[in-house]
C-alpha positions in Angstrom: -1.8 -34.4 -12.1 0.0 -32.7 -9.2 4.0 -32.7 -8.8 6.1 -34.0 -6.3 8.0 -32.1 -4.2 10.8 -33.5 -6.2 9.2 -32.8 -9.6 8.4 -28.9 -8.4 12.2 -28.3 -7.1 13.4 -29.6 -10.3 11.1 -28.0 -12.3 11.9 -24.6 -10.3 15.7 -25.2 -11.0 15.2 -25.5 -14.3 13.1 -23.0 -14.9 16.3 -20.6 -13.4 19.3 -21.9 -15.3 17.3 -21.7 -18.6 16.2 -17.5 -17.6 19.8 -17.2 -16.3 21.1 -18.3 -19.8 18.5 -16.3 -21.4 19.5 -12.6 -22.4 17.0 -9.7 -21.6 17.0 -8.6 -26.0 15.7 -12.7 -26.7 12.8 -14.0 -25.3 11.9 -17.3 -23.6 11.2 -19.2 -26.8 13.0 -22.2 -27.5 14.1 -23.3 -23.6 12.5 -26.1 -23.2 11.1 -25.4 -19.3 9.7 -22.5 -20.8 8.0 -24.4 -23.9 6.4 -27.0 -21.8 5.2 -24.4 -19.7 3.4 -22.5 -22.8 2.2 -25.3 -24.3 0.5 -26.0 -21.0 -0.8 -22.2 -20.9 -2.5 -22.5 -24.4 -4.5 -25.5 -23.4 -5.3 -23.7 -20.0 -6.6 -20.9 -22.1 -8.7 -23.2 -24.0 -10.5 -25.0 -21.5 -11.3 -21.1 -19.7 -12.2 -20.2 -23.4 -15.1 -22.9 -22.7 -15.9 -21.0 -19.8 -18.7 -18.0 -20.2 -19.2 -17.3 -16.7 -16.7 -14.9 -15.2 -16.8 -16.5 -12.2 -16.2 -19.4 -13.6 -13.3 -18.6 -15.2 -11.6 -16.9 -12.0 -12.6 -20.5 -10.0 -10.7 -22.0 -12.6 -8.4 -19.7 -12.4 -7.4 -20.1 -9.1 -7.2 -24.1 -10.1 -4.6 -23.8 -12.7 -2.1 -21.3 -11.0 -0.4 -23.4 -8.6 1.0 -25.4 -11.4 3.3 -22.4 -12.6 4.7 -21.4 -9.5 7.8 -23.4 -9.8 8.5 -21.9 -12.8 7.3 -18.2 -11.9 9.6 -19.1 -8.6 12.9 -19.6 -10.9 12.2 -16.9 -13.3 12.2 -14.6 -10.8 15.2 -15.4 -8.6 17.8 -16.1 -11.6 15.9 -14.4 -14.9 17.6 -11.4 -16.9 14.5 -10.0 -18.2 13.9 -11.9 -21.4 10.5 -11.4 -22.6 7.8 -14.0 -21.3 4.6 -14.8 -22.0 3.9 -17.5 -19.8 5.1 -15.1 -16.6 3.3 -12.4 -17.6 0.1 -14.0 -18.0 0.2 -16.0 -14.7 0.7 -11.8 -13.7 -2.8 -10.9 -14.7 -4.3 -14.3 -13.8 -3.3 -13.5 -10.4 -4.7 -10.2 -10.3 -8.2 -11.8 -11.7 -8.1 -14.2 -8.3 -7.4 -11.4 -5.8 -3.8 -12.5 -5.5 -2.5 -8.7 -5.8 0.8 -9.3 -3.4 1.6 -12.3 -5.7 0.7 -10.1 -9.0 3.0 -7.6 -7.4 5.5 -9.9 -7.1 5.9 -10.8 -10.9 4.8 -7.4 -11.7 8.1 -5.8 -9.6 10.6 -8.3 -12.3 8.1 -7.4 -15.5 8.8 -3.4 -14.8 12.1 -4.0 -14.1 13.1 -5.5 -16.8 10.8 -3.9 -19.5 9.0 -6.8 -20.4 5.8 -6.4 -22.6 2.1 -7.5 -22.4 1.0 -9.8 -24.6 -0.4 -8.3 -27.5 -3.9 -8.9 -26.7 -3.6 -6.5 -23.8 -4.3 -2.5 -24.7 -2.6 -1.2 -21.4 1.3 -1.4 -20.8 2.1 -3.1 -17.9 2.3 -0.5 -15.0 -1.0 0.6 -16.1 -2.7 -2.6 -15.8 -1.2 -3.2 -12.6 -2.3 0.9 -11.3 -5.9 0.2 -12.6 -6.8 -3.0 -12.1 -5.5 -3.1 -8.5 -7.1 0.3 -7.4 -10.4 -0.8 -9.5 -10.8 -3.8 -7.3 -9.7 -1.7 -4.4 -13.0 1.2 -5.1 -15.2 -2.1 -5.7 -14.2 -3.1 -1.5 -14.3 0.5 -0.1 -18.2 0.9 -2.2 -19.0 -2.0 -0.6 -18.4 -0.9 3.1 -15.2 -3.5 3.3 -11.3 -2.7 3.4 -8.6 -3.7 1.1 -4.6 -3.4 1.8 -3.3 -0.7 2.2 0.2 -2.4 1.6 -0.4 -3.9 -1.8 -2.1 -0.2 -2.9 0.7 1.8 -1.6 3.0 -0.9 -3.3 1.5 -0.4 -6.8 2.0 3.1 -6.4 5.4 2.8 -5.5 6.1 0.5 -8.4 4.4 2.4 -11.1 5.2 5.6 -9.8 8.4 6.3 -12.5 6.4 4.5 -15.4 4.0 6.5 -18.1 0.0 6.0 -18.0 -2.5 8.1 -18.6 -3.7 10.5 -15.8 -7.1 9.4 -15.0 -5.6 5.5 -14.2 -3.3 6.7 -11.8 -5.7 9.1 -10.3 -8.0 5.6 -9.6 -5.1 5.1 -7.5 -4.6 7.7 -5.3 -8.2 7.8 -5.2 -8.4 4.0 -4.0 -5.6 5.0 -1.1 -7.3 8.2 0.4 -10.5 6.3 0.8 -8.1 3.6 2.4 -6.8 6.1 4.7 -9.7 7.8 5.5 -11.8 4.2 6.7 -9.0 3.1 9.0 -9.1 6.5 10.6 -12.8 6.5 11.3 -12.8 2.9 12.1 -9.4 1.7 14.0 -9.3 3.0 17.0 -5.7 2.3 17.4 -4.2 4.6 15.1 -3.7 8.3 15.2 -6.7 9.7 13.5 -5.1 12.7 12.5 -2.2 11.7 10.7 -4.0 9.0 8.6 -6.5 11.8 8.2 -3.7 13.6 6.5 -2.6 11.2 5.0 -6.1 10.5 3.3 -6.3 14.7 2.4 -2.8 14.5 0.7 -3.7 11.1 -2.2 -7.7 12.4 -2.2 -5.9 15.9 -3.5 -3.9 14.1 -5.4 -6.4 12.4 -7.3 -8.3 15.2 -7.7 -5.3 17.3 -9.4 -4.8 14.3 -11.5 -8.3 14.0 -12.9 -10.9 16.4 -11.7 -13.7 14.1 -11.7 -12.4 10.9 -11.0 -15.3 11.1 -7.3 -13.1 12.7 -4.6 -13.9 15.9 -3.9 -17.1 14.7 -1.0 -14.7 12.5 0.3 -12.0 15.3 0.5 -14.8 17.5 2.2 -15.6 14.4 4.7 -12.1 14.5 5.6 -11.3 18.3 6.0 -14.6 18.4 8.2 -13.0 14.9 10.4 -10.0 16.9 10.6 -11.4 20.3 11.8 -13.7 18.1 14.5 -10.4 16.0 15.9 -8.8 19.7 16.2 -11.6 21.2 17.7 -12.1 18.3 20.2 -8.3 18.6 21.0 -8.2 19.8 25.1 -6.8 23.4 25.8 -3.4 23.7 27.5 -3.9 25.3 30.5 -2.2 25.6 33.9 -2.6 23.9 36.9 -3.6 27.2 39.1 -1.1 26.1 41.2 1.7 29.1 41.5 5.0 28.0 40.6 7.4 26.0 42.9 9.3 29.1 44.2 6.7 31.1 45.3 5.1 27.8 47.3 5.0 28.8 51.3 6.7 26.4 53.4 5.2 23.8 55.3 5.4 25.8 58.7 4.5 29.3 57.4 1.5 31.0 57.7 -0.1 32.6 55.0 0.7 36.4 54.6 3.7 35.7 57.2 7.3 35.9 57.5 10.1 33.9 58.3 12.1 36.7 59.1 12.7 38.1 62.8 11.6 41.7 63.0 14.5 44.3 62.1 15.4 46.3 65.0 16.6 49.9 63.6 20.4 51.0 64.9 19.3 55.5 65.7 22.6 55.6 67.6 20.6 57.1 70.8 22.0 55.9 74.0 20.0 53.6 76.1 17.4 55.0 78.4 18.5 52.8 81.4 
């Protein structure tokens, strides 16, 4: 049953004073917005438990999220960082449904703060969010489509200070040179060679990170793009015009003078 706009600002509200009173050492457990939402999350988990089909279980999914965003919404404009199970799964059920800007969103509070995954999650959380975001991101650019640029460059940016092993962050800068380099071969608007660079520079990256992580042939694509846009660059080169000064006036004849001929002063007197 859906809520009314009433019920969802309420619910929102409450959901905010009881993560304001909350301190960042407790957890969630016991506050009674918080309770209803987990007992609503472990019967959500059952019914997707009933579920074999992967994409079954994201359509469904996408069917049960909207009912937490009230209470996502409060947590993350009052909450002090106590630890949440209900928020941070709603993070990686967002992820599952290609929401990555609203997985970033809860992702930004869950670094913040600390919080942990639940404990049937292996990776810590700036890990998951690294991976999983720049995995779906390699599964786009493989299949000939894009993916943002914004919410890739903002999982680096968010993860950047937090611990994970090499070869997940190197997915990442992987995911962003290939970015890079397919708007600069396919958007005409941009500067090619500065998104060129800017594909060399996280390709390089990824590289130094783990050395087989898959981008040294696109590296090589994109030194050879970058030598071509060079190359194609026109020479600077004069006019063959001679400068301004040297310009005969309008009225003068080439190879002429303006001046009256001189007449030379010998002293001798006049022969009249």
């Amino acid at each position: 049953m859906s809520l009314s706009p009433a019920q969802i600002n309420q619910l929102r509200k409450r959901a905010a004073l009881e993560a304001a009173a909350t301190a960042p050492a407790q957890t969630m457990a016991g506050a009674t917005t918080y309770e209803l939402q987990l007992a609503q999350l472990h019967q959500d988990r059952l019914r997707l438990s009933q579920i074999q089909s992967t994409e079954g279980k994201v359509a469904l999914k996408a069917q049960l999220l909207p009912a937490y965003v009230p209470y996502v919404d409060g947590v993350l404009a009052a909450g002090r960082g106590a630890q949440d199970e209900v928020l941070t799964t709603v993070m990686v059920w967002r992820i599952d449904i290609g929401d990555y800007a609203g997985a970033l969103d809860i992702g930004e509070y869950v670094l913040k703060h600390g919080l942990k995954m639940p404990d049937r999650f292996e990776r810590n959380t700036a890990c998951m969010l690294a991976e999983e975001i720049a995995e779906e991101a390699l599964k786009a650019h493989k299949a000939g489509s894009t993916f943002s640029l914004t919410d890739l460059n903002r999982a680096a940016q968010l993860t950047a200070q937090h611990d994970m092993p090499d070869q997940a962050r190197s997915k990442l800068h992987l995911a962003l040179g290939r970015g890079y380099a397919w708007v600069a071969e396919n958007d005409p608007e941009v500067d090619q060679a500065d998104w060129l660079m800017n594909a060399k520079r996280e390709l390089s990256r990824a590289i130094e990170l783990h050395d087989k992580c898959g981008a040294k042939k696109d590296l090589e694509r994109v030194d050879r793009l970058l030598k071509k846009h060079a190359e194609s660059k026109p020479a600077t080169t004069g006019t063959g015009e001679p400068p301004a000064n040297d310009q005969p006036a309008p009225d003068q004849e080439a190879g002429e003078s303006n001046a009256e001929p001189s007449t030379t002063d010998t002293g001798a007197p006049s022969a009249n």
